[in-house]
Every structure is written in C-alpha cells, then in structure tokens.
C-alpha positions as CSV (number, residue, x, y, z in Angstrom):
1,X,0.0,0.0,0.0
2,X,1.1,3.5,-0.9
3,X,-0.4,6.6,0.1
4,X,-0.4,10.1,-1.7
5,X,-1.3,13.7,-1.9
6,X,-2.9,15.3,-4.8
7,X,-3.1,19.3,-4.3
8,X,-5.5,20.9,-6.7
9,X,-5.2,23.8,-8.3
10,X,-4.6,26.0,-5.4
11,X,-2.8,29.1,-7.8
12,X,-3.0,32.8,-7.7
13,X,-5.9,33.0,-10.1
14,X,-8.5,30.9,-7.9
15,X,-7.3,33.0,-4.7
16,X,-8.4,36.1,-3.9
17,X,-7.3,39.1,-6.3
18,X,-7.1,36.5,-8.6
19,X,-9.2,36.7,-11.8
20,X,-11.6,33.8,-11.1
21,X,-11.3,33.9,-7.1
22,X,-12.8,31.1,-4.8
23,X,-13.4,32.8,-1.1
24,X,-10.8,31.0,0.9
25,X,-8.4,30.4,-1.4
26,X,-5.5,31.7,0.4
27,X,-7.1,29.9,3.4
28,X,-6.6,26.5,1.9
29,X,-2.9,27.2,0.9
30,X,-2.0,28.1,4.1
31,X,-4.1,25.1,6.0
32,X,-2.6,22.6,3.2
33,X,1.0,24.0,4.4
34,X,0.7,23.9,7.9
35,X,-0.6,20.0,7.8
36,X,1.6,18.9,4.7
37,X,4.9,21.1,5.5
38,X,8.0,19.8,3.6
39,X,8.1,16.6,5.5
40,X,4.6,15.1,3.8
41,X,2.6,15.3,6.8
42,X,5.0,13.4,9.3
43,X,5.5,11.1,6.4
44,X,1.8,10.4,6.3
45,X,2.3,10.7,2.3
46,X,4.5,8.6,0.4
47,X,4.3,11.1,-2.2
48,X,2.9,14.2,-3.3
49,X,1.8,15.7,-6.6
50,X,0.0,18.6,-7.6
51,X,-1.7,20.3,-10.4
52,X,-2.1,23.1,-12.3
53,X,-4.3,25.0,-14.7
54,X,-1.8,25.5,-17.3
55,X,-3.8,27.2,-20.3
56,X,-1.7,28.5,-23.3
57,X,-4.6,28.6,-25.9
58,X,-7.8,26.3,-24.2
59,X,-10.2,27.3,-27.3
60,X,-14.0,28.2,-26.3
61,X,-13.0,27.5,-22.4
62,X,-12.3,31.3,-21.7
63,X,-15.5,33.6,-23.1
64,X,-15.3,35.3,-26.4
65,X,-13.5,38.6,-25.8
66,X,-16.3,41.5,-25.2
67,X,-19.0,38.9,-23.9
68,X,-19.6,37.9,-19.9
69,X,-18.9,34.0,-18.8
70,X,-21.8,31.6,-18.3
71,X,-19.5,30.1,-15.9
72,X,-20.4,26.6,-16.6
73,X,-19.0,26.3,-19.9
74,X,-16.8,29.6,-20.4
75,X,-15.2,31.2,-17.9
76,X,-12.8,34.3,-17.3
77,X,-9.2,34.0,-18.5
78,X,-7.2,32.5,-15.8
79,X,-4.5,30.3,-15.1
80,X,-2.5,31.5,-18.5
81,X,0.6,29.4,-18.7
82,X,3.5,31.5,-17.5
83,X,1.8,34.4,-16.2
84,X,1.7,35.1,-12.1
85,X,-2.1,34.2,-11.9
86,X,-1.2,30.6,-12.8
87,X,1.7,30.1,-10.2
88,X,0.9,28.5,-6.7
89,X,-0.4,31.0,-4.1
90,X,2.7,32.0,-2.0
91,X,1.0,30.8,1.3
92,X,1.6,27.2,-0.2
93,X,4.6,25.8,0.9
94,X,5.4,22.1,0.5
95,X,7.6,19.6,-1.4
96,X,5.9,18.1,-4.7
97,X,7.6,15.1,-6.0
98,X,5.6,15.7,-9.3
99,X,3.9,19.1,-11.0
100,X,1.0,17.7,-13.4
101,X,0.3,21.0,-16.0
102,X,-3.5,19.7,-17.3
103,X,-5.4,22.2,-19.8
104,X,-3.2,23.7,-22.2
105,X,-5.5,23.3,-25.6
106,X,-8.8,22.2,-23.9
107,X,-11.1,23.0,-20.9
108,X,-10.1,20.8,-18.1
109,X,-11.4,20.1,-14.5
110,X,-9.7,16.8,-13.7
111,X,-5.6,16.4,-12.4
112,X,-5.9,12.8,-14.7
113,X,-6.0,15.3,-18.0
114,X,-2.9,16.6,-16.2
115,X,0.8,15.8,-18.0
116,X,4.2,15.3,-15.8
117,X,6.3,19.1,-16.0
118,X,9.0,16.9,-16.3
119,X,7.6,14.5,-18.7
120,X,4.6,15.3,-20.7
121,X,4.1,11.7,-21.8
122,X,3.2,10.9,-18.6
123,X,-0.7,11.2,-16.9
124,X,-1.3,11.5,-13.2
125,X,-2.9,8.2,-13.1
126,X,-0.2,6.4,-15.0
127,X,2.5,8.0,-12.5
128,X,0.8,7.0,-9.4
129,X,0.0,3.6,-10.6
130,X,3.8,2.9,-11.6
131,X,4.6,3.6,-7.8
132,X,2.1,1.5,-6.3
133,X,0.0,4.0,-5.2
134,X,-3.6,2.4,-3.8
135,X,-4.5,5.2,-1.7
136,X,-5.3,8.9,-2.7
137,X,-6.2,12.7,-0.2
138,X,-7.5,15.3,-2.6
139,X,-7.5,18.5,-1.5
140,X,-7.6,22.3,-3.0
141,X,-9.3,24.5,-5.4
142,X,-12.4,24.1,-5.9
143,X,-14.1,21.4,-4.2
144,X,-17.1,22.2,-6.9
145,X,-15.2,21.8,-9.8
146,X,-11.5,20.4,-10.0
147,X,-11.5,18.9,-6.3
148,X,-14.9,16.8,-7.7
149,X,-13.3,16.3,-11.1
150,X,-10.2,15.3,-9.9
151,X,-11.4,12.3,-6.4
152,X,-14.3,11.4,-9.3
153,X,-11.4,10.3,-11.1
154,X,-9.3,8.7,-8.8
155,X,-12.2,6.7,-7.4
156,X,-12.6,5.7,-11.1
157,X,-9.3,4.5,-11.5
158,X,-9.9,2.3,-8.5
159,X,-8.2,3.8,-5.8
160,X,-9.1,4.5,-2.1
161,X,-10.5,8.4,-2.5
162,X,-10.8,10.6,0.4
163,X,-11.2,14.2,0.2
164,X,-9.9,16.7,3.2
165,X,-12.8,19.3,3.1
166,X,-11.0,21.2,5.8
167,X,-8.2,21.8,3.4
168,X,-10.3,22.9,0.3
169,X,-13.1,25.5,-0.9
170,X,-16.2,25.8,-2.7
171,X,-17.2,28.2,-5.3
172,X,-21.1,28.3,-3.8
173,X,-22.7,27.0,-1.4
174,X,-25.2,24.8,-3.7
175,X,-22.9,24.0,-6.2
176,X,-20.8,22.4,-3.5
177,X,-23.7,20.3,-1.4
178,X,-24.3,18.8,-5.3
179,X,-20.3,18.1,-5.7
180,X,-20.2,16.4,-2.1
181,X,-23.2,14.1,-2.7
182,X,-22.1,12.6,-6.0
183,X,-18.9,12.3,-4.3
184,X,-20.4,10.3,-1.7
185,X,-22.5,8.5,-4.3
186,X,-19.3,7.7,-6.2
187,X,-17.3,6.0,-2.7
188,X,-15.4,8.9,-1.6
189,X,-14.8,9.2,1.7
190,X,-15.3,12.9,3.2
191,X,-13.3,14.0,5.8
C-alpha cells in the first residue's frame, strides 16, 4: 500500500485578487502547508503531486472577448501558462515530487488530464499507478469543480478516495452540497 497527496489547483488566479477567485483560497494554501509542510505530513504521504491549470490557448473555455462567462461552460481567462495568476499562491509551501500542468489546448477540470512538468508523456494516473499508489487525499481548489473532477477520477481508476474538506473551498454553497453528494455516491470518503 502507498499513500499520496494530490493538491489541486490552489494558484494565484482561484485565490483572492485573482481573476476567477474562490473565497478561501488563500485559506486552503496556508491550511494545506501547515498540515503537509516539507516533510509530507510526518511522512503520512508517500508522495505528493500537484496540479495546475496550465492554459496556453484552451479554445471556447475562456469567453469570447467582449462577452460575460456563463461560468459553466466559459469562464474568465485564468490560469495562463507562464503568467503570475497561474503560479501557486505563495501561502503554499510544500515539497511536490511531481507538477502535473492539465489544460493547455482544452477546458479541463480533472488532475488525470494533467501531463508530468517533467515528462509530458506521462498522466497522473499512470504516475501513481507505476509507484504502487492504492490510496489517494484530494484536496484544494475548488471542491465544486476540479477537487470533484479530480477524487471522481481517482475513485474511477480504482483507488481508495478521500477528500480533506478542511483543506479545500467551494465556489457556492449549492454547487458544492451537489459536488459532495455525487462524491459520496461515487465512494469517496469525506473528511
């Protein structure tokens, strides 16, 4: 059995003065750093990875210039590969052993659409199944959307899902009741 840490999105964009802000954003990177540190939690983690929105041209995903987002299927540009809005919040502070980059020509809510920094042949899912992993926290930005997208995915892929709520944050209040019960009705543990 092997045990990791997947940290979602938590960058400057999705934090406040960001330009598609989740309230307690800046929250979450400092609660992920104070429990996770540099030493994985006490060594709780066998490894951790985390992802990024990484867009460089994600077509219809950001709206049309001159029109407002429906923010369902376009959104505001965010997360634009290279800029400061797509870097980590600088209240999180831990030790990654690998940086998954996932949206850079599409829309994308899940870490398994996510590509290795170091490697872009390699998926999340195939990285954590070559090192044995069975066992999978999600936490981060935003439990709605790419916190659901991402435990959704690691329950599909068969491993043991558990998401740290006190370490992530919602865009809305109804949006994230909806995200926590299909999570539940999926096999994820909430914690």
């Amino acid at each position: 059995m092997s045990r990791a840490l997947i940290v979602v999105d938590v960058q400057n964009d999705f934090c406040e003065g960001g330009s598609l802000p989740v309230e307690g954003g800046g929250d979450v990177a400092r609660a992920i750093t104070e429990a996770v540190g540099t030493n994985r939690a006490g060594n709780k983690y066998d490894h951790v990875v985390a992802t990024k929105d990484w867009h460089v041209d994600p077509g219809d995903h950001f709206a049309a210039e001159g029109t407002e987002p429906n923010y369902v299927d376009t959104w505001p540009v965010h997360c634009v590969a290279g800029t400061p809005g797509a870097e980590f919040h600088p209240a999180l502070r831990i030790a990654v052993d690998e940086l998954f980059l996932k949206g850079r020509t599409t829309a994308s809510y899940t870490g398994f659409d996510g590509v290795a920094e170091g490697d872009d042949s390699v998926r999340l899912g195939e990285w954590l199944a070559a090192r044995g992993v069975t066992d999978v926290d999600v936490v981060g930005l935003a439990t709605d959307h790419c916190v659901k997208a991402t435990a959704l995915d690691a329950a599909k892929a068969g491993l043991n899902t558990t998401v740290l709520l006190d370490k992530c944050a919602g865009v809305a209040p109804d949006s994230t009741e909806a995200a926590l019960s299909e999570l539940q009705a999926a096999g994820v543990v909430l914690v």
